[in-house]
C-alpha positions in Angstrom: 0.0 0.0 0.0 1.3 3.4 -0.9 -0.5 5.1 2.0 -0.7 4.2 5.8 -3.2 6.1 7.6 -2.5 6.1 11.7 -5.0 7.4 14.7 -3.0 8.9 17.5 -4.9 8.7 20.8 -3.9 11.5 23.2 -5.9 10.8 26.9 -5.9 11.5 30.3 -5.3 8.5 32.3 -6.9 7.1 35.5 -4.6 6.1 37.8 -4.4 2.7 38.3 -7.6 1.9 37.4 -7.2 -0.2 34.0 -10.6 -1.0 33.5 -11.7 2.8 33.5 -9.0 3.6 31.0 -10.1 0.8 28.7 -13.9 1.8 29.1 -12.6 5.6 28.4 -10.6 4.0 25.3 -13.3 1.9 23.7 -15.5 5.2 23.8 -12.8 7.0 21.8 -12.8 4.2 19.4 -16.9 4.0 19.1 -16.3 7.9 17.7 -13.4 7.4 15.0 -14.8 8.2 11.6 -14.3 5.3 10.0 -11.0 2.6 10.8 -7.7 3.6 10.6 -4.8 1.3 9.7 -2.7 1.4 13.2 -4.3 2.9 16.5 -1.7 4.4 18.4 -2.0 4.5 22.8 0.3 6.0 24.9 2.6 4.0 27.9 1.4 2.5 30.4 -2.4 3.1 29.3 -4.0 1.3 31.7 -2.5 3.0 34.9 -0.6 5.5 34.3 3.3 5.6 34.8 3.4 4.0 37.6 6.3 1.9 39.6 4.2 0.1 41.5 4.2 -3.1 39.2 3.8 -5.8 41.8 0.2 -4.0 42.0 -0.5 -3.8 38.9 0.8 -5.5 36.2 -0.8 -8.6 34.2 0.2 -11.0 33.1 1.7 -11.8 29.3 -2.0 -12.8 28.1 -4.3 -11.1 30.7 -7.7 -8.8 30.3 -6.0 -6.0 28.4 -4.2 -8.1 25.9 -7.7 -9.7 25.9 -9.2 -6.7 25.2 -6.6 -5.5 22.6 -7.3 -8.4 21.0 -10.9 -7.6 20.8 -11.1 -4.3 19.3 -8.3 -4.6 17.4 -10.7 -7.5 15.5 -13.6 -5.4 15.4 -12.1 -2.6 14.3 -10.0 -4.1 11.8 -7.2 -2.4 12.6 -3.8 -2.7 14.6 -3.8 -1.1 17.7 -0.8 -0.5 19.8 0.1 0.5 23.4 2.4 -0.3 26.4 1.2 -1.7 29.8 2.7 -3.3 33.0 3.7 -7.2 32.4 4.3 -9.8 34.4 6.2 -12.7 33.2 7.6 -15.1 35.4 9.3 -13.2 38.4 10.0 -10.3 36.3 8.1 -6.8 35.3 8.2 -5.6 31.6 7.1 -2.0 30.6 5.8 -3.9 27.4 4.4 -2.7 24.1 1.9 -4.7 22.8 1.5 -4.8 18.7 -2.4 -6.0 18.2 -3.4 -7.4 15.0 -7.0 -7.9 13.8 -6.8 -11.4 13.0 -5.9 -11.8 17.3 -2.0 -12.1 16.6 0.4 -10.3 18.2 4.2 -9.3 19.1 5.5 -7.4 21.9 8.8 -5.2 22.6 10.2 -4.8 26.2 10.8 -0.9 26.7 15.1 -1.3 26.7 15.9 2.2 28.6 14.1 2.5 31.7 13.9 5.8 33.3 16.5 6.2 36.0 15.2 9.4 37.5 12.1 7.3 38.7 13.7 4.0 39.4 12.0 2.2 36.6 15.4 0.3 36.3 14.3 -1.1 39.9 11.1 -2.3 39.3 11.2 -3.2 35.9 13.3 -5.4 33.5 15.2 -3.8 30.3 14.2 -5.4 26.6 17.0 -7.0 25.1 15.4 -6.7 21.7 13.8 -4.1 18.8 10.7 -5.2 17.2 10.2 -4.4 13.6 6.9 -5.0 12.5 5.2 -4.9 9.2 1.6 -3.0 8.3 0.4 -3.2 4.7 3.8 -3.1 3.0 5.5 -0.4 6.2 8.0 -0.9 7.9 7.6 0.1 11.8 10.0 0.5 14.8 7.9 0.7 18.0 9.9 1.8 20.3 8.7 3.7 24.3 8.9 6.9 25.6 12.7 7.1 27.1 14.3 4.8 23.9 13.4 8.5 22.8 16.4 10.0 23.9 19.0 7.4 22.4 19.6 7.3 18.7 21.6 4.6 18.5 18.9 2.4 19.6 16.7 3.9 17.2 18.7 3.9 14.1 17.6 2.7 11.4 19.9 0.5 9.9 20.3 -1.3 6.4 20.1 -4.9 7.8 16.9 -4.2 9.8 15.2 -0.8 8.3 11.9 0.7 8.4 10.0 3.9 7.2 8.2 4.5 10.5 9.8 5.4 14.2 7.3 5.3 16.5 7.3 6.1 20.3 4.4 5.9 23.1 5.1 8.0 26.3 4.2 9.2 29.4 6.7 12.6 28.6 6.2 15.1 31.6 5.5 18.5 31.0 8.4 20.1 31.9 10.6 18.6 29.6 8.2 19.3 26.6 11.1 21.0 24.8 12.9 17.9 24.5 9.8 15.8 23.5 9.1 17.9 20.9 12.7 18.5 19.6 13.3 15.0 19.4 11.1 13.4 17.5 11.6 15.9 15.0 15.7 15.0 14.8 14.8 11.3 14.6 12.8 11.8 11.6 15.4 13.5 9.9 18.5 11.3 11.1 16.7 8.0 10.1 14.8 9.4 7.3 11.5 8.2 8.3 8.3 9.3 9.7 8.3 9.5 13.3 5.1 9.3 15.3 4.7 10.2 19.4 1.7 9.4 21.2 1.8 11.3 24.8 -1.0 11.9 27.6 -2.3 14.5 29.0 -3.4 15.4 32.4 -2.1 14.7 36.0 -0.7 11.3 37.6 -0.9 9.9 40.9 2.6 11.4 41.8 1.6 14.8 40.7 3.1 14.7 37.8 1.5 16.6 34.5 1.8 15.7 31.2 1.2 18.5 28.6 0.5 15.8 25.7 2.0 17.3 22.6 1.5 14.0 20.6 2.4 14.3 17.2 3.3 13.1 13.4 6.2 15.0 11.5 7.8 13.8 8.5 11.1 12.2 6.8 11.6 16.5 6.7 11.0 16.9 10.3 8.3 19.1 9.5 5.3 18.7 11.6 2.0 17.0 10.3 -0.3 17.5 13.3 -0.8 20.5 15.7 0.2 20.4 18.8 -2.2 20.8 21.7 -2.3 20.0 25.7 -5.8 18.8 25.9 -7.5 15.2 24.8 -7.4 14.4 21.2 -7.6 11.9 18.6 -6.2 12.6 15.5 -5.4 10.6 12.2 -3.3 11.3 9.5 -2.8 9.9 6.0 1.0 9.0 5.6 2.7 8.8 1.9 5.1 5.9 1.1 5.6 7.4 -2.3 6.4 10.7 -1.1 9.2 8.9 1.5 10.7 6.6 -0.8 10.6 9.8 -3.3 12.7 11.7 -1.1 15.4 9.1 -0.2 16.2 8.2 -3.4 17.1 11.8 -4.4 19.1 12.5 -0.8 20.3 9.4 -0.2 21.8 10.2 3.4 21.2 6.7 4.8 24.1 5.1 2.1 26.7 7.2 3.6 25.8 5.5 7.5 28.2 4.6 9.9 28.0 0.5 9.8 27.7 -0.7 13.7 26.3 -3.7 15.0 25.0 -3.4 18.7 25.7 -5.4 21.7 23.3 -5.5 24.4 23.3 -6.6 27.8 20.4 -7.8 29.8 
């Protein structure tokens, strides 16, 4: 398919209180105007940022996977979101890639935030996840991968034309949200989407949302705003392919091969 068309969910969350958030979600989906290709959530939509995971997180196949599973089959369309895991005796903050026949894949968030000790109640991913969506590549990556390009590089042996990141981004450091995403897009030559909430958490914390689509150009696609939103926009894989071949940055990459650590 030349076009991919993706919904970007920006909500307040209820804190701790998954079933809420779903009920809120499913009501946001009963309005869309038709369905998109890809539905994109922010983190941790079912309770917020939270690092209280002995709480609150599911397990690998529990209700929200369950109910992932469900609307992404009666929507016909993927949907896509992080929540709190459990697997074994460990914690994942765990993307969760929903397909409308009921498969799925899943990527383990690989930098967890220090300044809130996610690195002590969660484990690190070991792995990126590219997925394909009619004919796209996509890197789904969360929130803090944000901040390290190496990890999101996209690279000849593994490339894609989408970078997308789901966050719980606080407020004050909008700037660097929003800066970002913009010089990922035009690094890695690829359209980079960033879903975000809005609203306050149970530690206080506010989020200002700024979700947003910007292109292989860096140049913006959606407005920014602070308040609830869903908003979809029609991506062009002509238009990307049509730019690369005439500046063909990505030929002239550093080759690297990364070593990770659990």
């Amino acid at each position: 398919m030349s076009t991919l068309e993706a919904t970007l969910i920006q909500t307040d969350l209820v804190w701790h209180d998954p079933a809420a958030n779903r009920r809120r979600l499913q009501e946001r989906f009963a309005a869309l105007d038709g369905p998109p290709d890809l539905i994109v959530l922010p983190e941790m939509f079912t309770t917020g940022f939270t690092m209280d995971a002995s709480s609150v997180a599911e397990v690998a196949d529990g209700p929200t996977v369950a109910w992932m599973r469900e609307q992404a089959a009666r929507l016909g369309a993927v949907i896509t979101g992080s929540i709190a895991t459990r697997q074994g005796e460990c914690y994942f903050n765990r993307l969760i890639w929903m397909r409308p026949d009921g498969t799925h894949e899943s990527y383990d968030k690989r930098h967890l935030f220090r300044m809130a000790h996610e690195h002590d109640h969660y484990s690190a991913g070991a792995k990126r996840l590219i997925v394909e969506l009619k004919g796209w590549k996509i890197l789904p990556l969360v929130c803090y991968d944000l901040r390290f390009p190496v990890w999101s590089r996209n690279r000849a042996e593994d490339a894609y034309d989408v970078l997308l990141y789901v966050a719980n981004w606080p407020e004050r450091r909008r700037y660097a949200w929003q800066t970002l995403i913009k010089a990922r897009a035009i690094e890695n030559l690829s359209y980079c989407i960033g879903v975000n909430r809005v609203g306050k958490d149970g530690n206080d914390v506010n989020y200002s949302g700024d979700s947003a689509v910007v292109d292989f150009l860096g140049q913006p696609m959606t407005a920014p705003s602070e308040q609830e939103f869903v908003a979809s926009v029609t991506l062009d894989k002509a238009a990307l392919e049509g730019f690369r071949n005439k500046f063909p940055a990505h030929l002239d990459a550093d080759q690297f091969h990364l070593t990770v650590d659990r």
